[in-house]
C-alpha positions in Angstrom: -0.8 72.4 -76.7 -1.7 74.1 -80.0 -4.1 72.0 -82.2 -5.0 72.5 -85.8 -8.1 72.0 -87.7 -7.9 68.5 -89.0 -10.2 68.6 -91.7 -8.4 71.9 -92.6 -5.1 70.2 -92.5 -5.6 67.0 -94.4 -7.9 69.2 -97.5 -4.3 71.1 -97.6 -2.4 67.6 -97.5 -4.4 66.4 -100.0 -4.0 69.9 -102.2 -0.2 69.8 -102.1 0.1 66.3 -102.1 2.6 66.0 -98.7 4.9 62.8 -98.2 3.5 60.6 -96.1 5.5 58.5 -93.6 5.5 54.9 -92.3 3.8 56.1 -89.0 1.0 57.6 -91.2 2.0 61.5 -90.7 2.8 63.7 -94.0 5.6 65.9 -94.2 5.7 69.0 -95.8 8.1 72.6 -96.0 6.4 75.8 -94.0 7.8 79.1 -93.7 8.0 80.1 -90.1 5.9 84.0 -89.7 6.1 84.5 -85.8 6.6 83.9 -82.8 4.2 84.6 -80.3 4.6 86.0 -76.7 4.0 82.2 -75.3 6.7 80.4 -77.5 4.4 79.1 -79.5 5.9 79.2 -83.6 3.2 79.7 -86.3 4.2 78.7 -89.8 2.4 79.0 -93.1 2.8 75.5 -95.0 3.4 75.7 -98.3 0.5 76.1 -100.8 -1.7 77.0 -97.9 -2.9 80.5 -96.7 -3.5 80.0 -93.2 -1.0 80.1 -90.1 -0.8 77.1 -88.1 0.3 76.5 -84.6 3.4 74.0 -84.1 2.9 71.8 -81.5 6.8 71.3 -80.7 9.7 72.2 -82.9 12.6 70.0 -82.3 15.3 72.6 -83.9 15.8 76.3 -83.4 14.2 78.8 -85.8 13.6 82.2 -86.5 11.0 84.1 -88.8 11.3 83.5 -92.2 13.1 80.3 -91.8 11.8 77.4 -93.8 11.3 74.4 -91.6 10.0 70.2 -92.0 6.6 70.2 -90.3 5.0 66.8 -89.7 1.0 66.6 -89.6 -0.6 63.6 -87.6 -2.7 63.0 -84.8 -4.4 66.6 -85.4 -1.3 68.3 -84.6 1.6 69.9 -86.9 5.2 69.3 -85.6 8.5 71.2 -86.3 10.5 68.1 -87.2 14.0 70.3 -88.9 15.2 74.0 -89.9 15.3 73.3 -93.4 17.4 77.1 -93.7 20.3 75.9 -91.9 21.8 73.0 -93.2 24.4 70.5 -91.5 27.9 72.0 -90.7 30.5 70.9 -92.7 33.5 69.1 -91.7 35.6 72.3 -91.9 32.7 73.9 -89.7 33.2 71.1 -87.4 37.0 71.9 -87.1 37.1 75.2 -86.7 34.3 75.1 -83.8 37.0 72.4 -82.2 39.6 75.0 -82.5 37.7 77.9 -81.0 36.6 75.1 -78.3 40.4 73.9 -77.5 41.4 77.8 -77.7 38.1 78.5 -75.0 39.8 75.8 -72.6 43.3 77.3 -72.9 42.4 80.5 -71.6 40.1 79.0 -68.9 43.4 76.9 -67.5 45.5 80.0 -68.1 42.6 82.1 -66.3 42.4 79.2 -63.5 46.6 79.3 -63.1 46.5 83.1 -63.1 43.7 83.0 -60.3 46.1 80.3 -58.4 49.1 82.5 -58.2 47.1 85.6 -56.9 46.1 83.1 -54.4 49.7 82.3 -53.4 51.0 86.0 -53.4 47.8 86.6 -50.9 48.8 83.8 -48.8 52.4 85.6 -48.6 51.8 88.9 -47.9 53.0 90.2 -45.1 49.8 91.1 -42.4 51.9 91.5 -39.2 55.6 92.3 -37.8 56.6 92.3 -34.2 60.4 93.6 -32.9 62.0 91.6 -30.1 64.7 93.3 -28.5 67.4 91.2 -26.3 70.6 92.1 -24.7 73.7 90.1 -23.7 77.7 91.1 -23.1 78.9 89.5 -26.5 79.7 91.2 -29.5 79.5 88.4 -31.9 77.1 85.9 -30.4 72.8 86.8 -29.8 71.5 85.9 -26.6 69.2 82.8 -26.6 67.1 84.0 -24.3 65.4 87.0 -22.4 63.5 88.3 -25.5 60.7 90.9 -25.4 59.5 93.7 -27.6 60.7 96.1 -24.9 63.9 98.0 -25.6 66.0 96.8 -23.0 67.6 99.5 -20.7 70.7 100.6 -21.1 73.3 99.2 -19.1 77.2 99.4 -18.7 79.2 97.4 -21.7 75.5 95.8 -22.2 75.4 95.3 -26.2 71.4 95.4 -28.2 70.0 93.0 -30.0 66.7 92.9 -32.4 64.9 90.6 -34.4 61.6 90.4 -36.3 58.8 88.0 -36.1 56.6 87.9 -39.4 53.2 86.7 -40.1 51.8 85.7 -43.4 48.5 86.3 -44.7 48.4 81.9 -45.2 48.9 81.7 -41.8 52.8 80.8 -41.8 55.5 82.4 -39.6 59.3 83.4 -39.8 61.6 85.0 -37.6 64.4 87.1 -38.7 68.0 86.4 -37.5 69.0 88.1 -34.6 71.2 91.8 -35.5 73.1 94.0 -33.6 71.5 97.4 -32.9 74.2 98.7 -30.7 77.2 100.8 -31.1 80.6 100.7 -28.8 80.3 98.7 -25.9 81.2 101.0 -22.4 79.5 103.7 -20.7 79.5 105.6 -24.1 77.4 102.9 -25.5 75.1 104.3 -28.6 72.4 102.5 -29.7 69.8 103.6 -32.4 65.8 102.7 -31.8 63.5 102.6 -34.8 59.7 103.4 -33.8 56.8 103.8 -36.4 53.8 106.3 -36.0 51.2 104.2 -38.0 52.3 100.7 -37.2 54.1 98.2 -39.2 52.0 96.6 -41.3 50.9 98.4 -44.5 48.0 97.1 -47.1 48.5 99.1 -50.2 45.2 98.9 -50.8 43.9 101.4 -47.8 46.4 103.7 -48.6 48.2 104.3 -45.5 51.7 105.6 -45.0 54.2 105.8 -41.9 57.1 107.6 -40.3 59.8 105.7 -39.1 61.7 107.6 -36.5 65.3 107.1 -34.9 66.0 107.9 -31.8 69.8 107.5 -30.8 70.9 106.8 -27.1 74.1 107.0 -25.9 75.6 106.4 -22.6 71.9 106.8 -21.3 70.6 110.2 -23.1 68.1 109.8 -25.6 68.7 111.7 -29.1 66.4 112.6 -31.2 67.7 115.3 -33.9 71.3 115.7 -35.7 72.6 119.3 -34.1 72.9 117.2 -30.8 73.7 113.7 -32.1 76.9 115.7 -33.6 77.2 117.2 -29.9 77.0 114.1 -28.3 78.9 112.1 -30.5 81.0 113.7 -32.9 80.8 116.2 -35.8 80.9 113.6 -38.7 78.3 111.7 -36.8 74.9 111.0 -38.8 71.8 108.8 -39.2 72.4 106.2 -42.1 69.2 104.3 -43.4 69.3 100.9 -45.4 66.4 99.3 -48.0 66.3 94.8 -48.3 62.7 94.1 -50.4 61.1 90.8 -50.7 63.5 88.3 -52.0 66.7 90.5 -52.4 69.8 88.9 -50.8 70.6 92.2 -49.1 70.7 96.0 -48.2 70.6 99.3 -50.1 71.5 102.0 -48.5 69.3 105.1 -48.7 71.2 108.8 -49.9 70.9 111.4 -47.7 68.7 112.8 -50.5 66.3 111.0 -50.7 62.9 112.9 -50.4 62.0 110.5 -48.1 64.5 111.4 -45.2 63.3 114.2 -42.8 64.9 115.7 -40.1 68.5 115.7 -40.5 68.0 111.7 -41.2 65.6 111.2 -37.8 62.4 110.3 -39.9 61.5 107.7 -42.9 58.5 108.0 -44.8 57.5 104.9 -45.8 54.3 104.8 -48.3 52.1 101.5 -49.8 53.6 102.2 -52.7 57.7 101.5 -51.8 56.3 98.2 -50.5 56.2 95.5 -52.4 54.7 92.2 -50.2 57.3 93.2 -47.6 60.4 95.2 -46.8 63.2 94.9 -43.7 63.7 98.6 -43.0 66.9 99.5 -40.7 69.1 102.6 -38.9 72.7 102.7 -37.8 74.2 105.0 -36.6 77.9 106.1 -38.8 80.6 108.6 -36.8 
């Protein structure tokens, strides 16, 4: 703790003639002229010459500021910062108002971080295929499903479904769809298979091929010149778009940059996914 001189002290006291308080300690302006490396703030009291060491200051100053010092006990305390005065009632407002505006963007910064939080929880981290067959056109089967294409068989008609995990841990399941042509032993159905999986973070970057392969009446097809052979020439490979919350299908031009192969291939990139997409391929002829 800094101490000053006392008889020092009280021969400037009794040169400048300092108030004097009920508890016997005089107070007096000084001008604050550093700040050492320790804290420690040395003032020059007016009339005097000297520095002298504050013991405590009880408001914030700076050098040059003029400040109340209390001398007592030996020891000179910073008792105000007589260069900034008490804010005024419009001060006082407008620090509210920057205050109230502070804690609107916090709850609009705490809201925003919320709903980040839900669109993680729903994003899409896993889809699985089940594949079912059954001799009914309009009706799925209830049972008998597996992510094995079933075999083709005689008047047999396809069935596929998806089964979707969400990043929160929740789970859907698709309703069943035919994937089948024609029943009989000219049966076509269409397979979709993907060369990079089916789960895509946009965030790593990573694309995929979808590829068709059409099989009718047990041959597997897997470019146009013999799909119009096989089936017909106005035969062709028709894919169809449904994106996170849209109520149903767009169909894809044969355009599209993203169609290889006479229609066999899809490219699919992170960037034409948005959370999740349903991604299908019939077969028109």
């Amino acid at each position: 703790m800094a101490k000053v001189d006392a008889q020092a002290v009280w021969e400037l006291v009794d040169a400048i003639g300092g108030v004097q308080g009920p508890d016997g300690r005089s107070s007096m302006p000084a001008t604050v002229t550093r700040i050492d490396e320790e804290g420690t703030v040395w003032v020059r009291i007016a009339g005097g010459a000297e520095e002298t060491p504050l013991s405590s200051m009880y408001a914030g100053a700076g050098v040059g500021d003029v400040v109340s010092v209390s001398l007592g006990n030996l020891q000179a305390t910073g008792t105000g910062n007589l260069t900034s005065p008490a804010a005024t009632a419009r001060e006082l407002a407008e620090a509210a108002t920057v205050a109230r505006e502070s804690l609107k963007k916090a709850s609009a910064a705490a809201e925003a971080a919320e709903s980040a939080d839900r669109s993680a929880g729903e994003a899409v981290i896993l889809v699985t295929y089940e594949y079912a067959s059954n001799y009914d056109e309009a009706a799925p089967p209830d049972a008998g499903w597996s992510e094995e294409y079933p075999d083709w068989a005689s008047d047999a008609v396809h069935w596929r479904r998806a089964n979707i995990v969400h990043a929160n841990g929740s789970q859907e399941q698709t309703a069943p769809e035919r994937v089948s042509g024609n029943k009989g032993a000219d049966a076509v159905q269409v397979k979709v298979t993907s060369t990079n999986g089916t789960v895509f973070k946009s965030n790593l970057g990573i694309s995929t091929v979808l590829e068709a392969t059409v099989i009718a009446g047990g041959e597997r097809i897997t470019d146009l010149a013999a799909l119009k052979s096989r089936v017909g020439n106005s035969a062709y490979l028709e894919w169809a778009w449904r994106g996170r919350g849209e109520g149903s299908f767009s169909t894809l031009v044969a355009t599209d940059p993203r169609i290889r192969r006479g229609g066999f291939q899809l490219e699919v990139t992170p960037d034409d996914i948005d959370v999740q997409a349903v991604i299908t391929c019939g077969l028109v002829y």
